[in-house]
MARGUMAR-567003 format. One line per 4 residues: number of its first residue (from 1); their letters; for each residue x, y, z of C-alpha. Coordinates in Angstrom, 2 decimals. Each point is the difference from the previous one (the first is absolute). Layout:
<sites>
NUM	A	X,Y,Z  ...
</sites>
This chain:
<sites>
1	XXXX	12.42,62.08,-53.74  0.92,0.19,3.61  2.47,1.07,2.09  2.94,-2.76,0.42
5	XXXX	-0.75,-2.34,3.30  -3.09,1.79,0.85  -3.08,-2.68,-0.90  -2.85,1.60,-2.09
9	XXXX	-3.67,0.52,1.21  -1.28,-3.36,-0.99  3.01,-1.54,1.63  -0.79,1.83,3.25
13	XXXX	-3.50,-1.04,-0.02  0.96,-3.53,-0.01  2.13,0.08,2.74  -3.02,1.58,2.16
17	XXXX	-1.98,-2.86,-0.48  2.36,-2.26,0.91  0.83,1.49,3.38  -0.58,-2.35,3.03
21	XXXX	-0.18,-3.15,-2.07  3.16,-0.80,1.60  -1.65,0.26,3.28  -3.06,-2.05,-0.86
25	XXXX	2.61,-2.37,-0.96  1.70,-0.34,2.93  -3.41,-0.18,1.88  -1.15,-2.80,-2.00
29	XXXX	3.29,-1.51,0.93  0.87,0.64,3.54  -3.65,-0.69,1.04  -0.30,-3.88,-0.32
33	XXXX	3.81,-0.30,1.16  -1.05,2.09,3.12  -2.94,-2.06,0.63  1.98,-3.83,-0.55
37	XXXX	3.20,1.78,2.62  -2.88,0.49,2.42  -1.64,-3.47,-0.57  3.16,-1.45,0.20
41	XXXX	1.06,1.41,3.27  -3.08,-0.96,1.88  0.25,-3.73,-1.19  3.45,0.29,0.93
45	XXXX	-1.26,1.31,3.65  -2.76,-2.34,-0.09  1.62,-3.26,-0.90  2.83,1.52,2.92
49	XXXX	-2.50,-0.05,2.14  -1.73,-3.47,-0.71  3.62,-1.39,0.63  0.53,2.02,3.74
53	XXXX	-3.75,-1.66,0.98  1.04,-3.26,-1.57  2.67,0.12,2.40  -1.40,1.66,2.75
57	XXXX	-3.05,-3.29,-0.01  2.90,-2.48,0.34  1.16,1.64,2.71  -3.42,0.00,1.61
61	XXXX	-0.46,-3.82,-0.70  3.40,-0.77,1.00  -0.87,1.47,3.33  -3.40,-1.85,-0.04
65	XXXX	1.56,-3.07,-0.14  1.50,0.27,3.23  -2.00,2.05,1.60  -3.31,-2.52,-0.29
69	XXXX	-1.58,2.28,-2.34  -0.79,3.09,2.53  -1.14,2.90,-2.39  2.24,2.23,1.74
73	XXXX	2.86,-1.57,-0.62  -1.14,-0.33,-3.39  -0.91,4.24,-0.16  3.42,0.76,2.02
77	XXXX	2.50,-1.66,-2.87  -2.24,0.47,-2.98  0.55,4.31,0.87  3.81,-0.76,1.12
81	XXXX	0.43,-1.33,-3.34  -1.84,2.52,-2.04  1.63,3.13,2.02  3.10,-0.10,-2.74
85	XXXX	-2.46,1.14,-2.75  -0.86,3.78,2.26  3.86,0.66,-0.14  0.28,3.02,-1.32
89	XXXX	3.13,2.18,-1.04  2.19,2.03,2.56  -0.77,0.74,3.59  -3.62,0.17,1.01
93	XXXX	-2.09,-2.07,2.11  0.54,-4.06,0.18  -1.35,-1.89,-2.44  -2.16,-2.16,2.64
97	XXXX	-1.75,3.26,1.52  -0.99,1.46,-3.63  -1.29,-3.61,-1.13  -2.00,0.09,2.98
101	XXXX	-1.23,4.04,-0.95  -0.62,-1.21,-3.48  -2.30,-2.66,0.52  -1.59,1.07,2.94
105	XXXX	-0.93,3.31,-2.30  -1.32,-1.99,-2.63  -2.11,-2.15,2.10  -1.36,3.05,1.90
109	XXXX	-0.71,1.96,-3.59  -1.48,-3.72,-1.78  -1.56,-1.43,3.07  1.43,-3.25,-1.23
113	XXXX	2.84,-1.62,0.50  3.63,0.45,-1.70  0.71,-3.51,0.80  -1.33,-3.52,0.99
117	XXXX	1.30,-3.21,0.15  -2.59,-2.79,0.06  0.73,-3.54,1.90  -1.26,-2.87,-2.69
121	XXXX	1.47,-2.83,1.76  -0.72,-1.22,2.88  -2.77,0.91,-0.40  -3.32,-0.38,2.35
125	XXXX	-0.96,-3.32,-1.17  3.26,-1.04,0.30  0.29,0.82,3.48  -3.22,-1.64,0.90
129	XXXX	1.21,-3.74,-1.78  3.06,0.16,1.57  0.58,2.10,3.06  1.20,-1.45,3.19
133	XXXX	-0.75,1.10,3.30  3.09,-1.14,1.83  2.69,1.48,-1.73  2.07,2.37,2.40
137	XXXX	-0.82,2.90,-2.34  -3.93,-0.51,0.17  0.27,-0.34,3.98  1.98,3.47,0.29
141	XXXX	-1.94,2.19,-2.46  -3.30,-2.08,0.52  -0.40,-0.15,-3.79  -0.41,-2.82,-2.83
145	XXXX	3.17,-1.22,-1.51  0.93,-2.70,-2.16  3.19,-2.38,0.60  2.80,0.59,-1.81
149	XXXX	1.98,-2.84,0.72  -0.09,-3.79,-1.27  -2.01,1.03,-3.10  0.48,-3.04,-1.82
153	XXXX	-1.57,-2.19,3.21  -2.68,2.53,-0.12  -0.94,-0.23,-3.66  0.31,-3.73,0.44
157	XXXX	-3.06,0.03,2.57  -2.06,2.47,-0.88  0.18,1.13,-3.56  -2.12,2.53,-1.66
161	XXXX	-2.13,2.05,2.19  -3.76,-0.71,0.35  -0.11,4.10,-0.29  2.69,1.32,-1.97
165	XXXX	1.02,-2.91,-2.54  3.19,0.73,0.78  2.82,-2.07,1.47  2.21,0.81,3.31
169	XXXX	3.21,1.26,-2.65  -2.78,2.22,-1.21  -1.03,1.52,3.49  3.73,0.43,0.54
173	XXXX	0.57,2.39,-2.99  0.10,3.21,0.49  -1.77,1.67,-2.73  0.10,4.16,-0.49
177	XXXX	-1.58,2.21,-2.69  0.77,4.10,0.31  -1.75,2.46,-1.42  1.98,3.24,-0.45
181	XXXX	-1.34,3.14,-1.24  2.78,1.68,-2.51  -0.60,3.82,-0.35  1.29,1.62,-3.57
185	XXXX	1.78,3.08,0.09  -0.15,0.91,-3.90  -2.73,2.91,-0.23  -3.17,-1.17,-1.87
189	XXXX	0.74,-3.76,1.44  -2.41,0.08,3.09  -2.67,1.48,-2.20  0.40,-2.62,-2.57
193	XXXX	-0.38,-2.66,2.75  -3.14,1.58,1.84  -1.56,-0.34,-3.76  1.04,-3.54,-0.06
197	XXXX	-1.28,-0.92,3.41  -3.44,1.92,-0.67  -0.76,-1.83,-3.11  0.56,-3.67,1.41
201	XXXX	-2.41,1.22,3.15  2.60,0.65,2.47  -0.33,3.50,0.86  -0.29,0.27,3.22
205	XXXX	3.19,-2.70,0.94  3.12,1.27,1.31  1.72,-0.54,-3.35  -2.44,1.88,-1.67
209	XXXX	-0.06,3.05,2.15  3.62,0.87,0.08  0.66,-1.46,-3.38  1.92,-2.76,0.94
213	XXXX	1.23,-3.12,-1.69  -0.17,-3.27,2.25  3.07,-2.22,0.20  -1.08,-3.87,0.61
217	XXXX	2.69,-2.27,0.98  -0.31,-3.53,2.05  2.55,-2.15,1.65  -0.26,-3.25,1.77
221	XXXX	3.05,-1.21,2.20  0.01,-3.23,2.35  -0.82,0.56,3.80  2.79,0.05,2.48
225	XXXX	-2.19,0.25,3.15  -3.20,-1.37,0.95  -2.71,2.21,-2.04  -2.66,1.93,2.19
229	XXXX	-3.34,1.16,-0.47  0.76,3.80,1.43  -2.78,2.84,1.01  -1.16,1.48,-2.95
233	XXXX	0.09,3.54,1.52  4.07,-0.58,0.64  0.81,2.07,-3.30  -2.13,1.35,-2.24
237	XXXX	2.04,-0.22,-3.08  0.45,-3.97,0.48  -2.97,-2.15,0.10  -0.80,-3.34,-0.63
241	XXXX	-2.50,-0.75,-3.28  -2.64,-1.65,1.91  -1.11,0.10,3.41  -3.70,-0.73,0.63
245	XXXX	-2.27,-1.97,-2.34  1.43,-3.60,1.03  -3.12,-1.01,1.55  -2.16,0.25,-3.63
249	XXXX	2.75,-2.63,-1.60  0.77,-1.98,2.56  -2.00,-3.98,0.37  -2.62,-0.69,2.11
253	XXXX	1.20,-1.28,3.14  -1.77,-3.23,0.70  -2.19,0.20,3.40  1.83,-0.96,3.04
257	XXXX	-1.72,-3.05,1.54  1.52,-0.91,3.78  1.34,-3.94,1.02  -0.56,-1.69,2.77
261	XXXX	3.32,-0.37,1.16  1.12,-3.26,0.04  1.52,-2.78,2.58  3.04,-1.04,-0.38
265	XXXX	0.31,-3.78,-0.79  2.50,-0.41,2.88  -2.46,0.81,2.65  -3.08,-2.25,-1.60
269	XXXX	1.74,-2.88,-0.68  1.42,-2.79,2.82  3.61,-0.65,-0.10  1.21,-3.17,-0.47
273	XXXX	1.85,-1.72,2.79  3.74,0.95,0.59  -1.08,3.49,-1.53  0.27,3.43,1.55
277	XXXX	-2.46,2.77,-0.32  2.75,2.06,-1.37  0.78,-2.12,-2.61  -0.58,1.54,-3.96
281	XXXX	-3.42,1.99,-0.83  -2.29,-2.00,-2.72  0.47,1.56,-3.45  -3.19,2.14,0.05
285	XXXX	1.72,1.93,2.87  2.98,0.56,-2.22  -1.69,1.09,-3.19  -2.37,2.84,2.46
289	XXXX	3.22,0.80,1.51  1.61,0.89,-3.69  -3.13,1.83,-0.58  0.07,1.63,2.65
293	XXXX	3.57,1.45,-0.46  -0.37,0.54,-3.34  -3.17,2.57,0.46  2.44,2.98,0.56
297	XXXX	1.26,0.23,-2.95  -3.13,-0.67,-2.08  -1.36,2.53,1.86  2.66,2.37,-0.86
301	XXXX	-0.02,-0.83,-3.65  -3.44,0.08,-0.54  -2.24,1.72,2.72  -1.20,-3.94,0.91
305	XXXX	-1.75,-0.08,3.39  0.09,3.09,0.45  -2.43,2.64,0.56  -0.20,2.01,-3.24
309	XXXX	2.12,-0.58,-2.98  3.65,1.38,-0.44  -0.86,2.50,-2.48  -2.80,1.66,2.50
313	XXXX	2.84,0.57,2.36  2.32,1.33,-2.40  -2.37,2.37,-0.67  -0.49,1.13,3.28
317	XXXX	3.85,-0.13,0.17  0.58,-2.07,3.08  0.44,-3.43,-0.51  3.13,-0.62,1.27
321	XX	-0.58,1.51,3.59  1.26,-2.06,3.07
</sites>
C-alpha cells in the first residue's frame, strides 16, 4: 500500500511517458491552422490587389479615350489610380513617392518590369486600313490617326480592312491588357513561386526571379478622341502589340502603270450654233473629275498612288507629316 494521494511507482512511470504529448498535440493542431491564416491573408492581399489594378486600368483607359490613346496619358492615370494600394498606416512618406520607391526597386533588383500595359486595339494594322492624313490631330503631331467621327458613314464605305479584318468601330476601341507583378509577403511564398516558375522554364523572367505572381486583367472602352499611332519610345511601360511586320501580310500592290492624260471632250468637239464655249463639260470630263477628287481619300485609306504602302510608313512612324 501507498501513502494516501501520493501515486505509486508504476503510476509515476506512466505519467513520464506521457509528458509533451500535449504539446505534440497542439503542434499537430496549430500547424495547419497557422499555415491556412497565412494562405488566407495573402489571397485576401492578393485578390485586394487585383481589385486596386482593376481599377487603376479603367482609369488608364478612361483617360485613353480622350486623350487619343497617348501612352502617357495611359501610364500617368493607370499609377494615379493604383497609388491608394501604397497607403500605409500613420505618418510617413506619401503613398505616390513610396509606390514610385517600390517599383522602381523591384525593377532595378529583377531587371524586368513591375508593370506593363499592352495597347491591343488599334492596333498597327488598324492604323494602316484606316488612318487619315488630314485630321487636325495627324497635322499637329505628324502621326497616323484614325477618324473618330461619323463611324457609321465610315463602315458604310469601307468595311473590313484589307489588313486588319477589322471594321472602323473596331479601330475605334480602345483595347488594354496589364500585366502586374504581385509580390507575397508570407515567408516561404516567394520560394514556392521561384520553384513554380523554374519548372514551367521561366527562370530567368521577372516573375520568376523575385517570386512573383502575375496579375492579368484587360479592358476595352469606346474612344472619345481620335486614336493615334504614338512613338513607341514615349513610355516604356505602354506599348502597342505590334509595330513592324505589316509589310510580310500585307497584298501585293499591283504595278503602277502611267495614262496619258486625257482631253477633255469640251475642247475636241465643235459647238453647235447658239452655244458658248463655257457651256457644260461632256460626261467623260465629269466622271475624271470625280476621280480625280475622290483619289485623296483612297489614298488615305489605303496607301493607293502612293509611293510605298501605309503600313511601310507606319513603320517608319511618319505618315502623317505635312
Amino acid at each position: 500500500m501507498t501513502r494516501r494521494g501520493k501515486p505509486r511507482h508504476a503510476d509515476r512511470a506512466l505519467l513520464r511517458r506521457q509528458r509533451g504529448v500535449g504539446t505534440i498535440e497542439f503542434l499537430v493542431a496549430a500547424v495547419p491552422l497557422l499555415f491556412s491564416a497565412m494562405a488566407t491573408f495573402e489571397a485576401s492581399r492578393w485578390y485586394m490587389t487585383r481589385e486596386a489594378v482593376n481599377l487603376a486600368l479603367l482609369e488608364a483607359a478612361r483617360a485613353g479615350s480622350v486623350a487619343h490613346a497617348r501612352p502617357q496619358a495611359i501610364e500617368n492615370a493607370f499609377l494615379n489610380g493604383l497609388t491608394p494600394l501604397f497607403a500605409s498606416a500613420g505618418q510617413g512618406r506619401n503613398p505616390q513617392a513610396r509606390m514610385m520607391f517600390e517599383l522602381d526597386q523591384f525593377e532595378q533588383t529583377s531587371g524586368g518590369l513591375a508593370w506593363d500595359i499592352t495597347i491591343l486595339h488599334p492596333s498597327a494594322a488598324e492604323f494602316a486600313d484606316f488612318m487619315q492624313k488630314d485630321l487636325p490631330i495627324a497635322l499637329t503631331t505628324g502621326l497616323p490617326a484614325i477618324n473618330n467621327h461619323y463611324q457609321f458613314r465610315q463602315h458604310q464605305q469601307h468595311g473590313k480592312g484589307q489588313l486588319s479584318g477589322s471594321t472602323i468601330y473596331d479601330a475605334n476601341t480602345l483595347q488594354l491588357q496589364v500585366r502586374y507583378l504581385y509580390q507575397p509577403v508570407v515567408p516561404g511564398m516567394r520560394t514556392l513561386l521561384r520553384s513554380v516558375f523554374s519548372a514551367t522554364g521561366l527562370a530567368n523572367s521577372a516573375a520568376a526571379t523575385q517570386g512573383a505572381l502575375p496579375i492579368v486583367s484587360a479592358i476595352a472602352i469606346e474612344m472619345q478622341s481620335h486614336p493615334v499611332f504614338w512613338q513607341s519610345g514615349e513610355t516604356r511601360h505602354v506599348h502597342y502589340a505590334q509595330r513592324a511586320g505589316l509589310a510580310a501580310n500585307r497584298p501585293a500592290a499591283p504595278p503602277h502603270t502611267p495614262q496619258k492624260p486625257q482631253t477633255s471632250g469640251v475642247h475636241n468637239r465643235t459647238e453647235p450654233a447658239g452655244q458658248t464655249s463655257g457651256a457644260k463639260p461632256s460626261v467623260s470630263t465629269a466622271a475624271s473629275d470625280a476621280s480625280n477628287a475622290s483619289a485623296p481619300e483612297v489614298a488615305s485609306r489605303n496607301g493607293a498612288g502612293i509611293q510605298g504602302a501605309p503600313e511601310d510608313l507606319l513603320i517608319n512612324e511618319s505618315a502623317c507629316r505635312p
